[in-house]
N, C-alpha and C positions, 0 to 999 in steps of 0.2 A: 258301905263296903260289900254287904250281901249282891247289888248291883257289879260290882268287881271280879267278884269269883264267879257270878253267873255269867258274867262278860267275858270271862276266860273260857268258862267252859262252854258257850256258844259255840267262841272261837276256837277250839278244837274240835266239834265239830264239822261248822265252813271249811276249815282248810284238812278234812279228812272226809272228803267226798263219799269213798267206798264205804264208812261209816254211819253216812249219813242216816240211815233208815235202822240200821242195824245198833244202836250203844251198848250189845254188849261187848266190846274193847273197853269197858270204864272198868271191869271186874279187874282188870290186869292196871288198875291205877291206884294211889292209896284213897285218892279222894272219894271210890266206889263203898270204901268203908268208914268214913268221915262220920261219927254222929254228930247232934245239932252241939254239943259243947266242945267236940274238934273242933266244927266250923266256928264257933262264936272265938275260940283262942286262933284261930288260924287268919281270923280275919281282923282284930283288933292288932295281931301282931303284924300283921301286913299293913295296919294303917300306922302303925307307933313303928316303920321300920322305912315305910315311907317319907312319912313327917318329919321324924328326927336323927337316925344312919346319916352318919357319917358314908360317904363312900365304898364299897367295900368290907364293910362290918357286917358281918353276921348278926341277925337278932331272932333268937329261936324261941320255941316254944313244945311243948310237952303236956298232953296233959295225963296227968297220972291214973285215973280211972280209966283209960283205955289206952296208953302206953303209945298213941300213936303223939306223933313229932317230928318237928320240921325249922326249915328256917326260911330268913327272907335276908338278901344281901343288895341293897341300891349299888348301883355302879352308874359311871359316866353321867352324871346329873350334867345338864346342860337348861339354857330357855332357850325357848322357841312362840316365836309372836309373842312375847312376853308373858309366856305359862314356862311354871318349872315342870323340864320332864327328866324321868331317871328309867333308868332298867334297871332292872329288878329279876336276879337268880332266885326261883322261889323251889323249895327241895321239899318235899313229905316224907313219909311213913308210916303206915298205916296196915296190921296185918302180916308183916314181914313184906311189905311190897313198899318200893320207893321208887318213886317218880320226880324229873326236874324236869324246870323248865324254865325262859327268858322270857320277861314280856318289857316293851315299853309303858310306862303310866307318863302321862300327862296331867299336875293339876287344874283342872276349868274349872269355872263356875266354882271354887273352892272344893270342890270331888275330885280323886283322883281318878283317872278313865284311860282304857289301854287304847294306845294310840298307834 
């Protein structure tokens, strides 16, 4: 999953050319203030929200030592070459600062990977 969220955040780089060189635009994200036990709750819930979410279901997360929280919502599960793929409305908070976003995952290989 740590493969996931780095994959995302690659890709807001690539597709934020002007930022390329530059990351501080991540201060204005919640993820800029993510400690390693946001990211360990932010990331098992994006795989239990992948794996098992029903369509459309919200599956959130909280962690109460730093109050930052968020959710993950699958939508439009479909297969494709015979991989299940879904988007995923993924929301934080962190800081007083919230940030969303859409991604597609595809599961390969049994990993899920933004496609």
């Amino acid at each position: 999953m740590r493969k996931l969220i780095t994959g995302m955040l690659t890709m807001i780089v690539m597709i934020s050319p002007v930022y390329a060189f530059n990351l501080s635009f991540l201060q204005y994200s919640p993820v800029y203030y993510f400690t390693k036990s946001d990211w360990a709750l932010s990331e098992s819930t994006a795989t239990k929200a992948l794996d098992t979410a029903r369509d459309n279901t919200k599956v959130t997360w909280k962690n109460p030592q730093t109050n930052a929280q968020g959710y993950f919502m699958p939508f439009n599960t479909t297969m494709q070459n015979g991989n299940k793929c879904r988007q995923m409305k993924i929301v934080s908070e962190a800081h007083g600062v919230t940030g969303q976003s859409v991604y597609r995952f595809c599961r390969m290989n049994g990993e899920w990977k933004i496609a």
